[in-house]
C-alpha positions as CSV (number, residue, x, y, z in Angstrom):
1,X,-161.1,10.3,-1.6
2,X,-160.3,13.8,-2.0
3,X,-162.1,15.0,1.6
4,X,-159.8,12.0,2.7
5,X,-156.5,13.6,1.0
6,X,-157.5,16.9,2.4
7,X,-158.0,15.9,6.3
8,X,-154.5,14.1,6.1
9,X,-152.5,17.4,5.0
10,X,-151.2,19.1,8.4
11,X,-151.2,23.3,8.0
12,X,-147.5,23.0,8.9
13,X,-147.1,20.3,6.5
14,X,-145.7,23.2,3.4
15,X,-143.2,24.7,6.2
16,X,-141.9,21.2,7.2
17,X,-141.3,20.8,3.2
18,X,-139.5,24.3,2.5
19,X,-137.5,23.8,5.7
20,X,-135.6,20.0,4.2
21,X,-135.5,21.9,1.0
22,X,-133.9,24.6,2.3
23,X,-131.5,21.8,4.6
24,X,-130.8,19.8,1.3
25,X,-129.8,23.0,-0.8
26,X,-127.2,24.3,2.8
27,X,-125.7,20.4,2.9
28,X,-125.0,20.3,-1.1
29,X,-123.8,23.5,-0.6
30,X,-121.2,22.6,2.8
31,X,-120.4,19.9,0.7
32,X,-119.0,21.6,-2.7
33,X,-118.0,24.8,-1.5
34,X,-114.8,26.1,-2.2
35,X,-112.4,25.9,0.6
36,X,-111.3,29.3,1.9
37,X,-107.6,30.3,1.2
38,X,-105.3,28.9,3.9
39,X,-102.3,31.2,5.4
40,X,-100.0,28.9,3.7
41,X,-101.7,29.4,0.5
42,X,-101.7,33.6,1.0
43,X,-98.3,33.4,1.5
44,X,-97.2,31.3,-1.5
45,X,-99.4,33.5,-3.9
46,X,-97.5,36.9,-2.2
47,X,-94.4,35.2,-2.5
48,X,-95.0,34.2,-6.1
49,X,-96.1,38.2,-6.8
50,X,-92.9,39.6,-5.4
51,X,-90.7,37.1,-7.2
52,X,-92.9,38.2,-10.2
53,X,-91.6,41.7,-9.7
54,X,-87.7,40.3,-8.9
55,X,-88.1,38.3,-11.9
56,X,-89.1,41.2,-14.3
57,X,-86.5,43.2,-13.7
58,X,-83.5,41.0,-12.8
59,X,-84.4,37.9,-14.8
60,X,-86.9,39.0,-18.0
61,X,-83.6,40.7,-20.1
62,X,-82.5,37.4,-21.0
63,X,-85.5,34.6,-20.1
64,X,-88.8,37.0,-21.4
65,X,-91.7,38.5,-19.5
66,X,-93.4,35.7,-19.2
67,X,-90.0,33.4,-18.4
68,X,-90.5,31.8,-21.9
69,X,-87.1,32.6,-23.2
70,X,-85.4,34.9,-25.6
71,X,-84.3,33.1,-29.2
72,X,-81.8,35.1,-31.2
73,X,-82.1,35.5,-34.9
74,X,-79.2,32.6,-35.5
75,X,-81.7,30.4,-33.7
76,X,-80.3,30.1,-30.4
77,X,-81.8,31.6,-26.7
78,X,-80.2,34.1,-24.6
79,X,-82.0,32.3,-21.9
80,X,-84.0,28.9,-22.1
81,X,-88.0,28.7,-21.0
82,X,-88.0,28.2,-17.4
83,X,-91.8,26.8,-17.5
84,X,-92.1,23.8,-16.2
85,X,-88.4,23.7,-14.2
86,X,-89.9,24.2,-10.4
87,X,-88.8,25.7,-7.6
88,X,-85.6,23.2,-7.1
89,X,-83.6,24.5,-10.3
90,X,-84.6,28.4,-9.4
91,X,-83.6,27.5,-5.8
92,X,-80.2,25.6,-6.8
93,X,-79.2,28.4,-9.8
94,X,-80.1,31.6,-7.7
95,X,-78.6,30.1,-4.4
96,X,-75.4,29.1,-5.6
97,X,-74.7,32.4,-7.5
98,X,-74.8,30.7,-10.3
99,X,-77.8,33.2,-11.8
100,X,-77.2,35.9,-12.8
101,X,-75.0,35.6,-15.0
102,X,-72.2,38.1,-14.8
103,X,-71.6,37.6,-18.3
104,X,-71.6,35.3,-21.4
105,X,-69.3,31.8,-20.6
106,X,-70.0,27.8,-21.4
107,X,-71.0,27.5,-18.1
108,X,-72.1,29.5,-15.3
109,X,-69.9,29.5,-12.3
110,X,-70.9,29.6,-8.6
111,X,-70.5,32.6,-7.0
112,X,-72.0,34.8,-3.7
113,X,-75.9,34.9,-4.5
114,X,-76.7,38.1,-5.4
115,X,-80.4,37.9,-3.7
116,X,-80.8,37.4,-0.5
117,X,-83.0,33.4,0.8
118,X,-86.2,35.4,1.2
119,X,-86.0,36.6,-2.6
120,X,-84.6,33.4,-3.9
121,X,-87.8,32.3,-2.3
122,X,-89.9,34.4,-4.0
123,X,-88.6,33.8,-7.4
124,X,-88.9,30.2,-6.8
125,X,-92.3,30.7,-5.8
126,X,-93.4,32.7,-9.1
127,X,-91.7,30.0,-11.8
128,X,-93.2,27.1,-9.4
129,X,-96.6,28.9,-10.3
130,X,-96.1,29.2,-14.2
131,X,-96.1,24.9,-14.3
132,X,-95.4,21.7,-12.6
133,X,-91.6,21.1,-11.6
134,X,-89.2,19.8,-8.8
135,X,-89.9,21.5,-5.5
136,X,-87.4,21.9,-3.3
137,X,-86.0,19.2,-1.4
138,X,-87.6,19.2,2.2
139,X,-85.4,16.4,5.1
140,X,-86.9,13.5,3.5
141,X,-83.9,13.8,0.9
142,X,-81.6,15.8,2.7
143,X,-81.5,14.8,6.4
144,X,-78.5,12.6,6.6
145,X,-78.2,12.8,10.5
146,X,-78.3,8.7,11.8
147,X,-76.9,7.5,8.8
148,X,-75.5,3.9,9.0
149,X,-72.2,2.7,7.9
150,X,-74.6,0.6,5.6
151,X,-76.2,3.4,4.3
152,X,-73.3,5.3,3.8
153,X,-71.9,2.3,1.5
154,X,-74.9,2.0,-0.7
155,X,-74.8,5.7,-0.9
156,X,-70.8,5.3,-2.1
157,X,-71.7,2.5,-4.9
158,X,-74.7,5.0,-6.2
159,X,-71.9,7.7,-6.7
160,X,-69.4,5.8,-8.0
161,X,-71.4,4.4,-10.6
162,X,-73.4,7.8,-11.9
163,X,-71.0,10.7,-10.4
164,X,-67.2,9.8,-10.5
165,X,-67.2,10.1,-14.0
166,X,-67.5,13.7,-14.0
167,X,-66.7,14.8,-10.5
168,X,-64.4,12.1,-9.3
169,X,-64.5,9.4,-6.8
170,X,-63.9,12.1,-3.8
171,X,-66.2,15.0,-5.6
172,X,-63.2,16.6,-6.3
173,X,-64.8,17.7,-9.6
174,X,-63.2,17.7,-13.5
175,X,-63.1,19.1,-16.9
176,X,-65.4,18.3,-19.7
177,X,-65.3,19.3,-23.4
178,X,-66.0,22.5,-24.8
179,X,-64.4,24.4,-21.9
180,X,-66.9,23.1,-19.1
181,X,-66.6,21.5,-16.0
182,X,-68.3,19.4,-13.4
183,X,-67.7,21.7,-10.0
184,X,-66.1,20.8,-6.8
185,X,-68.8,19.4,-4.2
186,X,-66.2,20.0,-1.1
187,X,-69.0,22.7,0.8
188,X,-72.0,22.2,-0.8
189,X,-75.4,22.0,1.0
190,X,-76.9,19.0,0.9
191,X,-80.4,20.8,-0.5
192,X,-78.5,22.5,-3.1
193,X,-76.5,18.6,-4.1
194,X,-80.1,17.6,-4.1
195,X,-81.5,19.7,-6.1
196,X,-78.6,19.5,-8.6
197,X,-79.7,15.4,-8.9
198,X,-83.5,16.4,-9.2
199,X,-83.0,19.2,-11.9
200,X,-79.9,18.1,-13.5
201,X,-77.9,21.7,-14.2
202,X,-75.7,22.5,-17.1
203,X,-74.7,19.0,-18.8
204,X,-75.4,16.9,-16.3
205,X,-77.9,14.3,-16.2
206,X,-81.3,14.7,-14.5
207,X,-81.3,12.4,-12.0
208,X,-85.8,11.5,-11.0
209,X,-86.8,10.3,-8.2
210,X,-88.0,7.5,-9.8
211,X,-84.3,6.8,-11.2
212,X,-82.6,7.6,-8.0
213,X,-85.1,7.2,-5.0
214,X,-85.3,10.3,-2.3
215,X,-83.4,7.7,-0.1
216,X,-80.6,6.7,-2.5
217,X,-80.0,11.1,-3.2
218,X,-79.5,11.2,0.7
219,X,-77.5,8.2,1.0
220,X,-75.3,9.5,-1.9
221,X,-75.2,12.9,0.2
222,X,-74.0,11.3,3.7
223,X,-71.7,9.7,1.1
224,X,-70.2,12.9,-0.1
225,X,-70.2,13.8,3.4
226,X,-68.4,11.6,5.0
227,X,-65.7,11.6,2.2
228,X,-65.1,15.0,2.6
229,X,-64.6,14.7,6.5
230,X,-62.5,11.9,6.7
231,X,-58.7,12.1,7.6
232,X,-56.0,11.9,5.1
233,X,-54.4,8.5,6.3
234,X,-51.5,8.7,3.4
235,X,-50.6,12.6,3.9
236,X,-50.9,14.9,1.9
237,X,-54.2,14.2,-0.2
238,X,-52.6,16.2,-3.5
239,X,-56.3,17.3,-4.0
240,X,-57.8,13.9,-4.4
241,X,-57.5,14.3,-8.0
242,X,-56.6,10.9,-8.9
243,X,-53.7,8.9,-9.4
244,X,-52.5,10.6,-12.3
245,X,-51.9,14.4,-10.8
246,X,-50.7,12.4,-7.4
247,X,-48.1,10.9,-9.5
248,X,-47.2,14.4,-11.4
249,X,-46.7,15.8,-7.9
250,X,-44.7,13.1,-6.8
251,X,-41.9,12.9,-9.7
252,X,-41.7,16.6,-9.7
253,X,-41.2,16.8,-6.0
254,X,-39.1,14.0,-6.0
255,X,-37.0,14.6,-8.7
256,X,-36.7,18.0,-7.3
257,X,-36.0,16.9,-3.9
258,X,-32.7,14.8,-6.0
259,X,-31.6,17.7,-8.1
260,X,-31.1,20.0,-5.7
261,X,-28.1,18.3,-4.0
262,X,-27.2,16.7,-6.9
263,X,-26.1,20.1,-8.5
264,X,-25.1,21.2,-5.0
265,X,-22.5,18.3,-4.8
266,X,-21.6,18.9,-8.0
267,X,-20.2,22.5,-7.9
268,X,-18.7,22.6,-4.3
269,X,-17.3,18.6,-4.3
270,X,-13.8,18.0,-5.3
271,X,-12.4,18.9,-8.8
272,X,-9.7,17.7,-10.5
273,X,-7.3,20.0,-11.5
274,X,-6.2,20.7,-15.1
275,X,-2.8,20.2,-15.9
């Protein structure tokens, strides 16, 4: 049996063995490899270490270091965490002026950015990396382009029922207690009106995509949109704030208009003559 065994074994038969071995161990290998770093990956990971360095010295005075926040000794935050907020609400707050703060108020007000899109980039990039959040909104949410009148109309009821409330049927905007406001939306982006819905800045409500669907936020857009562009078919709009202020502007400019000659008639019409 065992001159039978040996007279079967080829000489090459150890070679053909190390070479499958060898085979098995490259394919496992192919197979759970780690995937070499794309150029879109390179350039997200630069982009989040320069907004790092934008961050520390233009953002770490009031939200920390490590964008955890700041709590004062009465309990409060000079600036809240922003782990965990994504790119969208560093995009929408950084892009609209909004941060930095030029000082201490109830709300922050928009205003010229004071970085420039590349840098806004690159500080949305570095809080995107400390934890899952909102990205920014790419065209599936803000492309409104071959919107039907449908659309449009679905878009209107959406706003009417969450928005109007706070920035009026038009977007016209209005105040709210303890000296804050819900802002005008009369040349707003759509990404930025996006964003705003996805991250839900100052008091106003987050709005998810699974409460408001990526359609429904761009229907509410070409909503907005389309409100804004329309013609004034009465006249003079008064601001579209509502019936109230159109009515205050009407008795004052009426009853203006009827004093006016009133008092004119009465000081050059005829007098009567004391005796």
């Amino acid at each position: 049996m065992r001159k039978l065994s040996t007279r079967r074994r080829h000489p090459l038969a150890g070679i053909v063995v190390l070479l499958l071995a060898l085979g098995v161990v490259g394919g496992v290998y192919v197979a759970v490899r780690p995937q070499p770093a794309s150029a879109a990956d390179t350039a997200s990971k630069n982009d989040a270490e320069a907004g790092r360095k934008l961050f520390l010295v233009g953002c770490a005075s009031c939200h920390g270091k490590n964008a955890s926040g700041i709590e004062t000794k009465r309990g409060g935050n000079y600036g809240p965490s922003l782990i965990g907020v994504g790119a969208a609400a560093v995009d929408f707050q950084v892009g609209t002026g909004r941060m930095p703060m030029a000082q201490s108020a109830p709300q922050a007000p928009a205003k010229d950015p004071e970085y420039t899109a590349e840098e806004t980039r690159q500080l949305a990039a570095y809080v995107a990396s400390l934890g899952a959040g909102p990205a920014i909104p790419d065209d599936e949410y803000t492309d409104i382009s071959g919107k039907t009148v449908e659309q449009i109309r679905e878009g209107g009821e959406f706003f009417r029922t969450n928005c109007t409330a706070c920035h009026n049927s038009v977007g016209a905007g209005g105040a709210l207690p303890g000296g804050k406001y819900a802002p005008r939306l009369d040349g707003v982006s759509a990404k930025h009106i996006a964003e705003a819905m996805m991250t839900g800045p100052q008091q106003m409500p987050v709005f998810s995509d699974d409460v408001i669907t990526p359609e429904d936020k761009s229907n509410i857009i070409a909503y907005i949109k389309q409100v804004q562009n329309q013609p004034n078919y009465g006249g003079v709009a008064g601001g579209g704030l509502g019936p109230v202020s159109e009515g205050l502007i009407t008795w004052l400019v009426g009853i203006g208009g009827l004093l006016i000659p009133a008092v004119w008639i009465g000081a050059h019409g005829a007098r009567v003559k004391k005796k």
